[in-house]
C-alpha positions in Angstrom: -88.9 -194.6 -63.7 -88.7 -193.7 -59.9 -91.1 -190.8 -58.9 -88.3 -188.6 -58.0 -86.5 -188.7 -61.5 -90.7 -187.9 -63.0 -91.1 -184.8 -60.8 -87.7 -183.6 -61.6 -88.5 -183.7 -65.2 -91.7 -182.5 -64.9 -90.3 -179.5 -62.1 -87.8 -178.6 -65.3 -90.7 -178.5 -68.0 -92.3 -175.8 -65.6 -89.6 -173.9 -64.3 -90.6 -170.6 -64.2 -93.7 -171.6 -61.7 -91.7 -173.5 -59.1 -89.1 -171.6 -59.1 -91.7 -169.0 -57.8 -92.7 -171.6 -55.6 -89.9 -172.2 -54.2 -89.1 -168.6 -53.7 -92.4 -168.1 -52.4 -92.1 -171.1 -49.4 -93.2 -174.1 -51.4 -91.8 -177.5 -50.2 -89.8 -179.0 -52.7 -91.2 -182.7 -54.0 -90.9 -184.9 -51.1 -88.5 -188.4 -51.6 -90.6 -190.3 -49.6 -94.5 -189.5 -49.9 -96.5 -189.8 -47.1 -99.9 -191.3 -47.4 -102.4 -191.7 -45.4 -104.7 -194.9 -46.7 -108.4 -195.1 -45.9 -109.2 -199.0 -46.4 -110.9 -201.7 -44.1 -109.0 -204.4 -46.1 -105.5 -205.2 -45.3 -105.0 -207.1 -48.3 -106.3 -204.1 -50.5 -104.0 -202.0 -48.5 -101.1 -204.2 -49.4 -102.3 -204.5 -53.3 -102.1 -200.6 -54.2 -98.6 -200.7 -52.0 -97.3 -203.2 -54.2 -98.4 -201.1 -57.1 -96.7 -198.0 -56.2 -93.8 -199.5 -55.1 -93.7 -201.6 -58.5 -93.9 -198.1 -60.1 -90.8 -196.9 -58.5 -92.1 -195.0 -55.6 -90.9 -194.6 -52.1 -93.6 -194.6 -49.9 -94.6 -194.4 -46.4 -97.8 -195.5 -45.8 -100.3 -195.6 -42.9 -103.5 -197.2 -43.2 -106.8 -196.4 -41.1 -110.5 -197.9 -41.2 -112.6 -195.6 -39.5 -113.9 -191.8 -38.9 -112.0 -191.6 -35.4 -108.7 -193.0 -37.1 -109.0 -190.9 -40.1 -109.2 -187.3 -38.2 -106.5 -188.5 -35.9 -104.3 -189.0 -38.6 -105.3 -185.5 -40.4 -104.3 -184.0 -37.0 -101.0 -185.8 -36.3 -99.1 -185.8 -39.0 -99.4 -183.5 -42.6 -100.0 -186.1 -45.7 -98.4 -185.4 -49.3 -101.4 -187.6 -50.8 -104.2 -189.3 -49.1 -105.9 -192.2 -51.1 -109.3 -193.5 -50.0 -112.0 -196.3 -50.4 -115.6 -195.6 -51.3 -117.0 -197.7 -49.1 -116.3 -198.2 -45.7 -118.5 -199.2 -42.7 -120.4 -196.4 -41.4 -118.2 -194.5 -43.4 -117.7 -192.9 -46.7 -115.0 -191.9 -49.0 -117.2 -188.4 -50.0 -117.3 -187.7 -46.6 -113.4 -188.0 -45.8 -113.1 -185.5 -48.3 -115.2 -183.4 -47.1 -113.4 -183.9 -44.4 -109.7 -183.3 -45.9 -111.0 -180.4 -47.7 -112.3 -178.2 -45.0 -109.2 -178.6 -43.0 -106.8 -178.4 -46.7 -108.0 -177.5 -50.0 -104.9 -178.7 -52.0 -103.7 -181.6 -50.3 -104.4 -184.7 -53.1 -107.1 -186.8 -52.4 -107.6 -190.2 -54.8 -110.8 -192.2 -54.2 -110.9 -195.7 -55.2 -114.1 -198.2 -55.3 -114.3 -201.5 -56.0 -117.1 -200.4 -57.9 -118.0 -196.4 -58.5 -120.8 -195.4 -61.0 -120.7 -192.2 -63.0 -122.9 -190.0 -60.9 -120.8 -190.5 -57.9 -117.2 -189.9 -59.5 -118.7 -186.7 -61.1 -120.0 -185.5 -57.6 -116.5 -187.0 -56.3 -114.4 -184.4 -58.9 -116.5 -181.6 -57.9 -116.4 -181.9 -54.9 -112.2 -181.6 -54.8 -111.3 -184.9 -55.8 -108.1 -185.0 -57.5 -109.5 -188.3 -59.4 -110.7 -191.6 -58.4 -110.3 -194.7 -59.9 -111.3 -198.7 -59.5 -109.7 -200.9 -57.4 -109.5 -203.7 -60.8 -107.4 -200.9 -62.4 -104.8 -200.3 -59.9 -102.0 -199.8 -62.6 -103.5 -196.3 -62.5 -102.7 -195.5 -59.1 -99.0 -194.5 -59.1 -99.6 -192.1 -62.3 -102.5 -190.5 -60.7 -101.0 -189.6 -57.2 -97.9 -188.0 -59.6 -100.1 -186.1 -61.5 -102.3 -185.0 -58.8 -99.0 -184.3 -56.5 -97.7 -182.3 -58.9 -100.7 -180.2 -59.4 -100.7 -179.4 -55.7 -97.2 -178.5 -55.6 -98.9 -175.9 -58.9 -101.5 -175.1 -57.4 -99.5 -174.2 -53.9 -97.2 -171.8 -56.0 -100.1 -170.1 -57.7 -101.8 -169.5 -54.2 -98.3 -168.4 -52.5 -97.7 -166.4 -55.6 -101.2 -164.7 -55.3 -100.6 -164.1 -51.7 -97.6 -162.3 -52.2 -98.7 -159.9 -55.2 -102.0 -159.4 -52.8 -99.4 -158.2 -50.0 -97.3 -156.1 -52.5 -100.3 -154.5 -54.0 -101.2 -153.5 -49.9 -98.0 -152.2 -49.7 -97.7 -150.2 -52.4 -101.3 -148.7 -51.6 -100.1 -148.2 -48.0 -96.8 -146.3 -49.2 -99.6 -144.4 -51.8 -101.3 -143.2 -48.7 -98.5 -142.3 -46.2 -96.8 -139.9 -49.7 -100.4 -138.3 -49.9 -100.4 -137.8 -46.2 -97.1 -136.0 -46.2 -97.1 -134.7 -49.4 -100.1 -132.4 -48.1 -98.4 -131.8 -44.6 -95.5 -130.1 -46.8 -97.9 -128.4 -48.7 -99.3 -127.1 -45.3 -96.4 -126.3 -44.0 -95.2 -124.3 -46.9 -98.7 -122.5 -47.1 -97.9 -121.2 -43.6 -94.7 -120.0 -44.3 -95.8 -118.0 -47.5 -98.8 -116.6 -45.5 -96.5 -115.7 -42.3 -93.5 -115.0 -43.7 -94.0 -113.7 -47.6 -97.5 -112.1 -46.9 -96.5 -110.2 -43.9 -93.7 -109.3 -45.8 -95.2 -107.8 -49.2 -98.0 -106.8 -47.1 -95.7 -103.9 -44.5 -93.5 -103.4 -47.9 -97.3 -102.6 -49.7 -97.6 -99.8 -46.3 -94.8 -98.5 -46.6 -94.0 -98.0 -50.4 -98.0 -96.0 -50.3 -96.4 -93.9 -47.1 -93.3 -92.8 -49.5 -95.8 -91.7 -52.4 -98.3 -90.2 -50.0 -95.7 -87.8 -48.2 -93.4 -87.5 -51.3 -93.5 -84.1 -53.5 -91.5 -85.1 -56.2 -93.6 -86.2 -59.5 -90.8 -88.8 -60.2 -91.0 -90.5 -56.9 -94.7 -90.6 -56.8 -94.6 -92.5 -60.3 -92.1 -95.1 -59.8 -94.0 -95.4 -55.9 -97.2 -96.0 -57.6 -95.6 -98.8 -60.5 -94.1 -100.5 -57.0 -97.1 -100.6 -55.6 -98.8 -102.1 -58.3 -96.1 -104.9 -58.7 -96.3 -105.1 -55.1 -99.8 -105.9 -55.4 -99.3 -108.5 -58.0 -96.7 -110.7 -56.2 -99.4 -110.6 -53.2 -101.6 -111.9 -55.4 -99.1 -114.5 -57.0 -98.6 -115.3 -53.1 -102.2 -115.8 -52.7 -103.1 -118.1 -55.2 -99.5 -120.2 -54.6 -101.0 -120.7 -50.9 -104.2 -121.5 -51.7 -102.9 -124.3 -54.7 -101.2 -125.7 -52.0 -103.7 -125.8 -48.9 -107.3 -125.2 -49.9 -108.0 -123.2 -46.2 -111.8 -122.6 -47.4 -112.3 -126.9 -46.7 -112.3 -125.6 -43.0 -115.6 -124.0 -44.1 -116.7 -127.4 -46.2 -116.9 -129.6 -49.0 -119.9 -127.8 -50.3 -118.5 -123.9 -50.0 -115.1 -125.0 -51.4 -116.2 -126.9 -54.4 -118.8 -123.9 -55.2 -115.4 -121.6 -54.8 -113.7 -123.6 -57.0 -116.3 -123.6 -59.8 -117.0 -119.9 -59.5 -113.2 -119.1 -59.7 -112.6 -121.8 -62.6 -115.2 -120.2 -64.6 -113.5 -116.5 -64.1 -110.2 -117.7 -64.7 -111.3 -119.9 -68.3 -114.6 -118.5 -69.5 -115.8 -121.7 -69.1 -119.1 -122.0 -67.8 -118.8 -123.9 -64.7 -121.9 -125.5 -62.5 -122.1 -126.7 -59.1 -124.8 -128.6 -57.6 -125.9 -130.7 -54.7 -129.3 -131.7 -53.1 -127.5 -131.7 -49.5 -125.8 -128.3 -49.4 -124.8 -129.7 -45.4 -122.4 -132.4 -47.2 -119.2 -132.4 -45.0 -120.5 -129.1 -43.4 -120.4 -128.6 -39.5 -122.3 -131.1 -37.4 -122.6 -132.8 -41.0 -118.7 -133.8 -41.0 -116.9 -136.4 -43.3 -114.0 -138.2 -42.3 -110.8 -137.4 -42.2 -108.8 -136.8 -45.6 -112.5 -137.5 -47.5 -112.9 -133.4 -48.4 -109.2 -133.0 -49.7 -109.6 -136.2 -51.5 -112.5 -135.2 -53.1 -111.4 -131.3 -53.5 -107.9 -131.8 -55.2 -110.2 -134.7 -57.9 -112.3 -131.9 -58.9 -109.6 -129.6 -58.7 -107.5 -131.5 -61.0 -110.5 -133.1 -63.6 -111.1 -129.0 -64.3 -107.3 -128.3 -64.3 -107.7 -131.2 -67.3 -110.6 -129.8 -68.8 -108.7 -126.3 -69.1 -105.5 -127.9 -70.9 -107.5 -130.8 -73.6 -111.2 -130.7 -73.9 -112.2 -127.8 -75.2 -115.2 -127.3 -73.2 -118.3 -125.0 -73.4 -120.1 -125.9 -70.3 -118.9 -128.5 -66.7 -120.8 -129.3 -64.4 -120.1 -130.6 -60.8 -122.5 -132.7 -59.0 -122.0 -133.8 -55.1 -124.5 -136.3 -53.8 -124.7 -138.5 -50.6 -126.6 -141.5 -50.7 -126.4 -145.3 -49.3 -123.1 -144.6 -47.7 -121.3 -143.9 -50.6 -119.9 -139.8 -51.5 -120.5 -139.9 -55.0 -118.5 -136.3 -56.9 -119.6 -136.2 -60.7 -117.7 -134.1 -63.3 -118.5 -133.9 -66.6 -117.8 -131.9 -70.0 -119.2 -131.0 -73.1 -115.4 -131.2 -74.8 -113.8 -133.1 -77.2 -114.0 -136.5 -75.2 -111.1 -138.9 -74.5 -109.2 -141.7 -77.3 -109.2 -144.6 -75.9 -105.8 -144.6 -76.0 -104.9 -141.1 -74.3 -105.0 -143.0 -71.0 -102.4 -145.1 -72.2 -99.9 -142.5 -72.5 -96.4 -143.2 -70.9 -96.5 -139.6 -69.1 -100.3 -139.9 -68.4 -100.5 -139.5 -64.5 -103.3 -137.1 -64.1 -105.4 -139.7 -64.2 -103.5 -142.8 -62.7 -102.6 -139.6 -59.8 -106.3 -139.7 -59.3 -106.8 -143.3 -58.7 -104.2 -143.7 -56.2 -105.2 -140.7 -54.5 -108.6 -142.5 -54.4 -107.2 -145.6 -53.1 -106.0 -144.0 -50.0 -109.7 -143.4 -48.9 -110.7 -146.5 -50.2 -112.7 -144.8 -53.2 -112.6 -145.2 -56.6 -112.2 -143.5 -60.1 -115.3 -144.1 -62.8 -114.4 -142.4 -66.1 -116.1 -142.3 -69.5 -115.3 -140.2 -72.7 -117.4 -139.9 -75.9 -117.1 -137.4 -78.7 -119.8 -135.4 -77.3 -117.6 -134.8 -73.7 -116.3 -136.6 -70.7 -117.4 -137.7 -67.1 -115.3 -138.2 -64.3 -116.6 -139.8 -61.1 -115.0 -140.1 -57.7 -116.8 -143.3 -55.0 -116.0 -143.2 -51.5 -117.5 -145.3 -49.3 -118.3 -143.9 -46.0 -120.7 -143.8 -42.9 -122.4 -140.3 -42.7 -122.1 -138.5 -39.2 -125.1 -137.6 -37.8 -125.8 -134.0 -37.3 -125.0 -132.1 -33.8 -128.4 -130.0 -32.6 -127.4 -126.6 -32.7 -125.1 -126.9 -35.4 -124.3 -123.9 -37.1 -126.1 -122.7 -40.9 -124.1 -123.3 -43.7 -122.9 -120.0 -45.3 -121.9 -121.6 -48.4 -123.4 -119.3 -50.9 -120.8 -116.6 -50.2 -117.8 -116.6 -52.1 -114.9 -116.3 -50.2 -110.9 -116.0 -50.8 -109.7 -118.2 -48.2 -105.8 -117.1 -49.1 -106.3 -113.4 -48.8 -104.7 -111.2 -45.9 -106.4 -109.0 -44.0 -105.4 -105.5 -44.0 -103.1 -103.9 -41.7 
């Protein structure tokens, strides 16, 4: 059996992995294998040719006898299979493939010995050997080189394979990052508008509807004035809280003051009792700044882990925790609720929490959750280098709550 018709039955009992391969960039099997032989006896050299040729093999061969030779070759020329003796005058078959495997890791490498004792062949294998063999069993040779060319040519597909779903998975974190980035630009850009546009809008119609009712004399008027007022006054608040959903303005205050407004104001809105605490209340503060996109990251987690808690757990009592230590922002959110199944987060329209992981990933942080019967915790990792503070830097005035959506008066 020639060693083409082999590999093309053993290419067809693996199809699905070469024909990755060979969608990936991996040579097909080569018709006439190159090898490079490592032997200080010509009539050796000419024994295992005869032997591979008797198999059915076409083969090119060139043979070297020393170190200088041997890294020459490697240089000149790439092998499909390189076959070396043990022992060779001031040379060693263990160290050629040392040397064949720090230049290439998958290229075969078949050591043969006159005589080869157990110890040796086992540091031989481990050491990347694709398998050895004596030189009174040369029969062995031409199944050996197509077993171990065939498990390159595997073993190249895997790797190419890997490389490519390592590139995709870059990708698709890359894309992740640049729809974050402009999905909060639009939010921006909309907050704006609603602030310039709708606010000063509903804000001069709030003036004047009051300046009808104030110099009107009819009763009726002053009623149906009043009711518009009052719905006037809920669509600026509507407006308000729209704006702020969309671009959390109090971040340009901090992490700290915006996190403490968004616990104080999920506790009004719920009834849920809702703690915030952190040892460093100058945590992405002035002079104490985090970098870019870290506050929002961190701000929209918590914001949607309570959204979450409002809708399924059934909570009595969260707590927030902020902490900055080795490097790493650390946000903790837990519950006292009804916990998670394990298979809630398996859900075909559960992207709260896959959201969450991806919006992670674009800061390169991480998601942490666990869920018991007794409640849930949620914790958000990003790894970061702290700035250092800037003398003079302003105090934090963290402790006041502040609306950072509502308009001044006119």
């Amino acid at each position: 059996m020639r060693f083409t018709r082999f590999l093309a039955g053993a290419v067809g009992a693996a199809a699905p992995l070469c024909d990755t391969g060979r969608m990936l960039g991996v040579p097909p099997a080569p018709s006439v294998l190159q090898i490079l032989h490592l032997e200080d006896s010509e009539l050796d050299h000419a024994l295992a040719l005869a032997q591979l040729r008797r198999s059915g093999m076409t083969v090119a061969a060139q043979r070297v006898d020393s170190r200088a030779e041997f890294e020459a070759a490697l240089l000149n020329r790439r092998w499909d299979a390189i076959v070396s003796d043990y022992n060779l005058p001031g040379f060693s078959g263990l160290q050629a493939l040392a040397i064949v495997r720090a230049r290439d890791p998958i290229v075969p490498f078949v050591l043969v010995s006159g005589e080869i004792g157990e110890d040796v062949a086992v540091a031989a294998m481990r050491s990347g050997a694709s398998d050895y063999l004596l030189k009174d069993g040369l029969a062995r040779l031409a199944p050996a080189l197509e077993h171990a060319i065939e498990a390159a040519r595997m073993h190249a597909a895997k790797l190419a394979s890997e490389h490519e779903l390592a590139a995709s998975r870059q990708r698709l974190a890359d894309w992740a990052r640049h729809l974050q980035t402009r999905i909060e630009a639009e939010r921006a850009a909309i907050a704006r508008e609603i602030h310039d546009d709708v606010g000063g809008s509903l804000t001069a119609l709030k003036f004047d509807i009051d300046w009808i009712r104030r110099h009107s004399a009819d009763a009726a008027v002053q009623r149906r004035a009043a009711s518009a007022l009052e719905t006037v006054t809920q669509a600026i608040g509507a407006s308000q809280r729209v704006m702020h959903n969309l671009r959390p303005a109090i971040l340009e205050q901090g992490l700290v003051p915006a996190l403490q407004w968004l616990a104080g104001r999920f506790e009004k809105r719920t009834g849920t009792e809702c703690r915030f605490h952190t040892r460093d209340e100058r945590i992405g503060a002035p002079g104490h700044s985090l970098p870019d996109d870290v506050p929002l990251v961190a701000y929209r987690t918590a914001q949607e882990a309570l959204t979450n808690i409002s809708k399924h757990a059934q909570a009595r009592r969260v707590t927030m925790d902020l902490s900055l230590a080795g490097g790493v922002l650390s946000l903790e959110i837990s519950d006292d609720g009804c916990g998670l199944a394990q298979g809630d987060l398996a859900k075909a329209g559960s992207f709260g929490i896959r959201g969450l992981h991806e919006r992670a990933g674009t800061v390169g942080g991480w998601i942490d959750l666990s869920a018991s019967s007794t409640g849930t915790t949620l914790l958000l990792s990003i790894p970061l280098q702290a700035a250092p503070a800037r003398p003079g830097a302003p105090a934090d005035e963290s402790h006041r709550e502040h609306d950072p959506s509502a308009w001044s008066d006119l």
